[in-house]
C-alpha positions in Angstrom: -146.4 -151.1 -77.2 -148.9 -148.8 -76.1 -151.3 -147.4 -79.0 -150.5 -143.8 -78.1 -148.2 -141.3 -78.2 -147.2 -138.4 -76.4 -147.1 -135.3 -78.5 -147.1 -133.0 -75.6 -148.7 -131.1 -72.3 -151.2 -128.2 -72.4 -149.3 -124.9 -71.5 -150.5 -121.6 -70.8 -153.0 -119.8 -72.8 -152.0 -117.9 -76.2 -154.3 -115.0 -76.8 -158.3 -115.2 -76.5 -159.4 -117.4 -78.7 -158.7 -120.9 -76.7 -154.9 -121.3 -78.1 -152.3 -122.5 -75.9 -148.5 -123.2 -75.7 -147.6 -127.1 -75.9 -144.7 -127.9 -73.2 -142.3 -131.1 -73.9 -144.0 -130.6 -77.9 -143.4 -133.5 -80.4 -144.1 -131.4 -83.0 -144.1 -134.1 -85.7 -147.5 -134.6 -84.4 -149.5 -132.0 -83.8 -150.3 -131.0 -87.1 -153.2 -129.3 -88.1 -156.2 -130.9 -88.7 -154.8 -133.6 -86.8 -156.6 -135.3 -83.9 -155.2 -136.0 -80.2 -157.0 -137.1 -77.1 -157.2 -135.2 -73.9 -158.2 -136.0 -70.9 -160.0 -138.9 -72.4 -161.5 -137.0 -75.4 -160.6 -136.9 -79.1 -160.1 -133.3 -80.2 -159.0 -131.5 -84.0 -156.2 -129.7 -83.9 -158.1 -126.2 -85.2 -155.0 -124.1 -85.2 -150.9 -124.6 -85.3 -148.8 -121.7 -84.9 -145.4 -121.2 -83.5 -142.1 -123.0 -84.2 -141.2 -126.5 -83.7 -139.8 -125.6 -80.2 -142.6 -123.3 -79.5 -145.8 -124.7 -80.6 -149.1 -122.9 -80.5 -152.4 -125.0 -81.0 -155.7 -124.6 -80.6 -158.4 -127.9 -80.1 -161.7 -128.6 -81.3 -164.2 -127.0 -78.3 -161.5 -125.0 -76.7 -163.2 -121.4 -77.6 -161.8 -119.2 -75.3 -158.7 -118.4 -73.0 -160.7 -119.4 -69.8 -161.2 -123.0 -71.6 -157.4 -123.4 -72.7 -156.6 -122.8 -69.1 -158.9 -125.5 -67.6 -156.7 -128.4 -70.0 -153.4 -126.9 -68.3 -151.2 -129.4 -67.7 -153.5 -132.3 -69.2 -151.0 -134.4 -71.4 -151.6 -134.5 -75.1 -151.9 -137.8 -77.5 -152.1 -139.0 -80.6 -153.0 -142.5 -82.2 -149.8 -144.3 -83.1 -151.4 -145.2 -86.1 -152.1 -141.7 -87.4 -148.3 -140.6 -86.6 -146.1 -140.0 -89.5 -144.0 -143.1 -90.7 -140.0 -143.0 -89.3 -137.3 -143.6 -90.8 -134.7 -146.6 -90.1 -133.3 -146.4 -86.8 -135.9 -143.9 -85.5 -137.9 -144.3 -82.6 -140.5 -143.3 -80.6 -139.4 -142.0 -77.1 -142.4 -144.2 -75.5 -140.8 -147.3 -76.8 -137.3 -147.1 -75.9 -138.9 -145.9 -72.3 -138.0 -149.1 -70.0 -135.7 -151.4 -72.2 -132.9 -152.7 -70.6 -129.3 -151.2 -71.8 -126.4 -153.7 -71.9 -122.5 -153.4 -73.0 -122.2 -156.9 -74.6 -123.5 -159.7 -71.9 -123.2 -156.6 -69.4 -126.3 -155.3 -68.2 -125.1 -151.5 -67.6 -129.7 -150.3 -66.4 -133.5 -149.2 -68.0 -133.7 -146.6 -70.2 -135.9 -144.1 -68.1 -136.5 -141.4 -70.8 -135.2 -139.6 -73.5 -134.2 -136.0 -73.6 -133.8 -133.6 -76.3 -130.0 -131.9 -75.8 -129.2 -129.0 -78.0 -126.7 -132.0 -79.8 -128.8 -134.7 -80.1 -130.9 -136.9 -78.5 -130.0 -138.9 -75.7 -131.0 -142.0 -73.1 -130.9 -141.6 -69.7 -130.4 -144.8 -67.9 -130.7 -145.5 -64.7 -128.4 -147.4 -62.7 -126.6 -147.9 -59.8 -124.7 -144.5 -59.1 -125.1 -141.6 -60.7 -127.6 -142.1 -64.5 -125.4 -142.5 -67.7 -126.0 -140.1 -70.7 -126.2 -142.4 -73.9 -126.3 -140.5 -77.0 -128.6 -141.5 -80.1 -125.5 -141.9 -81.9 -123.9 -145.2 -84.2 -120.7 -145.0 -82.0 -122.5 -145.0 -78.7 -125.2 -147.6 -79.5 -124.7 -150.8 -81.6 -128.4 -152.0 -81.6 -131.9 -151.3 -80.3 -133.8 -154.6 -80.6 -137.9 -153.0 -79.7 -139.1 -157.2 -79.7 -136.7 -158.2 -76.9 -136.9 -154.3 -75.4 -133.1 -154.6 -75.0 -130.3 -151.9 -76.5 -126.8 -152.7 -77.1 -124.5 -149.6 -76.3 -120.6 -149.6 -76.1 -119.6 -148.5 -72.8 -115.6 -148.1 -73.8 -116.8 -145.5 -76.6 -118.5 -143.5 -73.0 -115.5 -142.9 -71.9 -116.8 -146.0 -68.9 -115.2 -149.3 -68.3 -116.3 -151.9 -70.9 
């Protein structure tokens, strides 16, 4: 498991002052006076505005508009031990990246990501054909086991052959 986490990308710039928009947020951690590394360098979070969908920070050294546009597209992270705690059956999106998804003794692909869908969360696994959609959902998946890197999902509940 990999000691970071992804809590976003640097965006355009907000303003003058060295704020900027966070694409792909995980606004759960950028809080302020919280510290993420960019581009090798750990930085305070000086300033959080916006929404949850629409986050607005500003970084330790980032001063001015002309700054906040040289970290565009620089990804944001945060120590996994400085994120908030989850609740059961939460996960990071880093960790269910790359387990294998099986139906039973079935192997059905990898997880490659998960999206955020105006429903829910989902896992999109690749396979062969087209990817399958597997929403973060007790019907659709039976077990995610992050030691063996392997979830259990129930194919005939997809609507696919079991």
């Amino acid at each position: 498991m990999s000691q970071w986490l992804r809590a976003g990308i640097v965006g355009r710039p907000h303003g003058l002052d060295g704020s900027f928009h966070v694409s792909q947020p995980n606004p759960d951690l950028l809080a302020l006076g919280g510290r993420v590394r960019i581009a090798g360098v750990e930085r305070e979070v000086e300033r959080r505005a916006g929404t949850d969908v629409r986050v607005i920070i500003r970084l330790e050294g980032c001063s001015d508009r002309e700054a906040a546009d040289a970290l565009r597209g620089e990804e944001l992270l945060v120590a996994r031990d400085q994120a908030p705690a989850l609740e059961p059956d939460e996960w990071w999106a880093e960790d269910l990246e790359g387990c294998t998804v099986h139906d039973g003794e079935r192997e059905v692909g990898r997880v490659r990501r998960l999206l955020a869908l105006p429903s829910c969360e989902v896992l999109e696994v690749e396979r062969a054909g087209p990817p399958l959609l597997v929403p973060l959902v007790s019907d659709a998946v039976r077990e995610v086991d992050l030691e063996r890197k392997a979830i259990d999902i129930d194919l005939r509940f997809l609507g696919e052959e079991a």
